[in-house]
C-alpha positions in Angstrom: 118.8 112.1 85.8 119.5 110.1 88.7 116.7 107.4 89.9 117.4 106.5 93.4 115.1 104.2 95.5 115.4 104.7 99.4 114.9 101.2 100.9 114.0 102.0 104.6 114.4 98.8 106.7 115.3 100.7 109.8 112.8 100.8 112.7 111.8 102.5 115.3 114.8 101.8 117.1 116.5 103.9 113.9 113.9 106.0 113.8 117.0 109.5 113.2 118.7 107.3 110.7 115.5 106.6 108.5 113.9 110.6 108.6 117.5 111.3 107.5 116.9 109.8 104.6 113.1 110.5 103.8 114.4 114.1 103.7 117.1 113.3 101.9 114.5 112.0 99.3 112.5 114.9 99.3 114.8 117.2 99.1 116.4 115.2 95.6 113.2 115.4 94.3 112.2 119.2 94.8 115.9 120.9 94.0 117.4 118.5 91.8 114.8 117.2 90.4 115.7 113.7 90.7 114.0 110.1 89.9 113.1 109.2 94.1 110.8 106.8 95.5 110.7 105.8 98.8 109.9 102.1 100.2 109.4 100.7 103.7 109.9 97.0 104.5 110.5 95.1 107.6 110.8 97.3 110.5 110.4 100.5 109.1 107.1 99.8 108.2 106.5 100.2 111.7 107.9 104.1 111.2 105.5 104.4 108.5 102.2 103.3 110.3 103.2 104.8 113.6 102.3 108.4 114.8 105.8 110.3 115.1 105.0 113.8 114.5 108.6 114.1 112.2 107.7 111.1 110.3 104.3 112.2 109.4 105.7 115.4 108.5 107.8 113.6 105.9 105.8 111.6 104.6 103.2 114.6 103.9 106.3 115.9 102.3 107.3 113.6 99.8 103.2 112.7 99.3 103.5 116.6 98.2 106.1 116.2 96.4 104.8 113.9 94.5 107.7 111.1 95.4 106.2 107.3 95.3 105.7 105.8 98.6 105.3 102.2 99.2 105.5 99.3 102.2 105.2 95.8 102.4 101.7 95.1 103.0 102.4 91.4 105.1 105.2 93.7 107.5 102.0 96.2 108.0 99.8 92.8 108.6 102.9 91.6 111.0 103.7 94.6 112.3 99.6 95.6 112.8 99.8 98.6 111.5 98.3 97.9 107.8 95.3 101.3 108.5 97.7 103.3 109.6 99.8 103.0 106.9 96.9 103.1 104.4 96.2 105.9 106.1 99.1 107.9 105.7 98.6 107.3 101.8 101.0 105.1 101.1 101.0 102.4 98.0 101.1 98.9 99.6 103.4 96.6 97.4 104.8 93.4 98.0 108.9 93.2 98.4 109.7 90.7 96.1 107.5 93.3 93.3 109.2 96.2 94.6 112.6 95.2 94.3 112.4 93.7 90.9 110.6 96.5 89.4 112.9 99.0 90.9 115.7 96.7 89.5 114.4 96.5 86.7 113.8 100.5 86.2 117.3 100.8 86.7 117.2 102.2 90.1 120.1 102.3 92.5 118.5 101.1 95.8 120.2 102.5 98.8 119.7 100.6 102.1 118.5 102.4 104.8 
């Protein structure tokens, strides 16, 4: 089994580029039954706390999916959107934790 973290550091302004891949995720996880998580940092925490209906839809995906979702919590403080992204269920973690652990799980981390 594959374990494959998406790293999504693409904003707003990337906004096709990053739902690309969040479906990607989901979709490894429900028909091959792959090791997924997903994990917003920088700007694409901004995706994650904002209110685009396809995002949402995404994220509702992968939350029933059951595929790990986690962001920064100081980009949500910088970026002010720390509620909504609490809100939208998702694990806060910091970077420097993420990346290790995920490293450390032996996770290939694809940039986003």
């Amino acid at each position: 089994m594959a374990k494959i973290a998406f790293w999504i550091t693409a904003g707003p302004e990337l906004r096709d580029k990053a739902l690309a891949n969040m479906v990607l995720a989901g979709r490894l996880k429900a028909n091959r039954q792959q090791d997924v998580e997903v994990y917003f940092f920088g700007p694409g925490v901004q995706l994650a706390g904002g209110d685009d209906e396809a995002i949402t839809q995404a994220l509702k995906t992968l939350s029933e999916g059951q595929v790990p979702v986690a962001a920064c919590p100081f980009n949500a403080e910088q970026y002010g959107v720390s509620k909504a992204v609490g809100d939208q269920g998702i694990t806060m973690e910091p970077a420097g934790e993420a990346l290790v652990r995920l490293a450390q799980e032996g996770y290939q981390i694809v940039g986003v």
